[in-house]
C-alpha positions in Angstrom: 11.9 41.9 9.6 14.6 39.4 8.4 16.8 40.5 5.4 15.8 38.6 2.6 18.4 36.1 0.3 19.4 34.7 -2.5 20.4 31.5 -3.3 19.9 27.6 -5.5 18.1 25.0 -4.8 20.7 22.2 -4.1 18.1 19.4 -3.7 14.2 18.9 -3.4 12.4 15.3 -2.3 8.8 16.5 -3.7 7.8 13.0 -2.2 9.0 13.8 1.5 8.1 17.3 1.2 11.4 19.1 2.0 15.3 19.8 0.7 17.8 22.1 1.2 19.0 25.4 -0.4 22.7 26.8 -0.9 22.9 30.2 0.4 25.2 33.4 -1.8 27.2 33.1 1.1 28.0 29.1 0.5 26.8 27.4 3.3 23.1 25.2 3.1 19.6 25.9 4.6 17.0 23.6 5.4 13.3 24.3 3.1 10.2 22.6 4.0 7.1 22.9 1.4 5.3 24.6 3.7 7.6 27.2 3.5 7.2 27.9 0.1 5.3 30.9 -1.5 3.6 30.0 -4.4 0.1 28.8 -5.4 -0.9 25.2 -6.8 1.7 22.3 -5.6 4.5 23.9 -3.4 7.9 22.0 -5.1 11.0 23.5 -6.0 13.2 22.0 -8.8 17.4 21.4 -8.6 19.2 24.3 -9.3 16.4 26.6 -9.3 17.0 30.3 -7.5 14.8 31.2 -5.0 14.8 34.3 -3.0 14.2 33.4 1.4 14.6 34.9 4.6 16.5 32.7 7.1 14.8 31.3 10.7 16.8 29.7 13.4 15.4 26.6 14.9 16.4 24.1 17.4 17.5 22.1 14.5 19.2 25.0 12.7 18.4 27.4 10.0 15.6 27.0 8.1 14.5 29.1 5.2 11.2 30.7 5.3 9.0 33.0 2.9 10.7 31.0 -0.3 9.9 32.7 -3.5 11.2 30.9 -6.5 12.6 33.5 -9.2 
């Protein structure tokens, strides 16, 4: 199983469905609604922490299992 992280919401288009998220460790990770654990409307808001495990893609890094703190 992945280790989980830590980490801010950097930006969130609740329109388009998707955003990224700035890791502890600095660097960004893609987050698509889907992704996100939580009941009702799946958004996240700027500079909110979230907690995530991290998925490699074709496109990159995506975070998965996003729990908003």
């Amino acid at each position: 199983m992945a280790e989980r992280e830590k980490g801010t919401v950097k930006w969130f288009n609740e329109r388009k469905g998707f955003g990224f998220i700035e890791r502890e460790s600095g660097s960004d990770v893609f987050v698509h609604f889907s992704s996100i654990k939580d009941s009702g409307f799946k958004t996240l808001k700027d500079g909110q922490a979230v907690e995530f495990t991290v998925v490699s893609s074709e496109k990159g890094e995506n975070a998965e299992e996003v729990t908003p703190l």
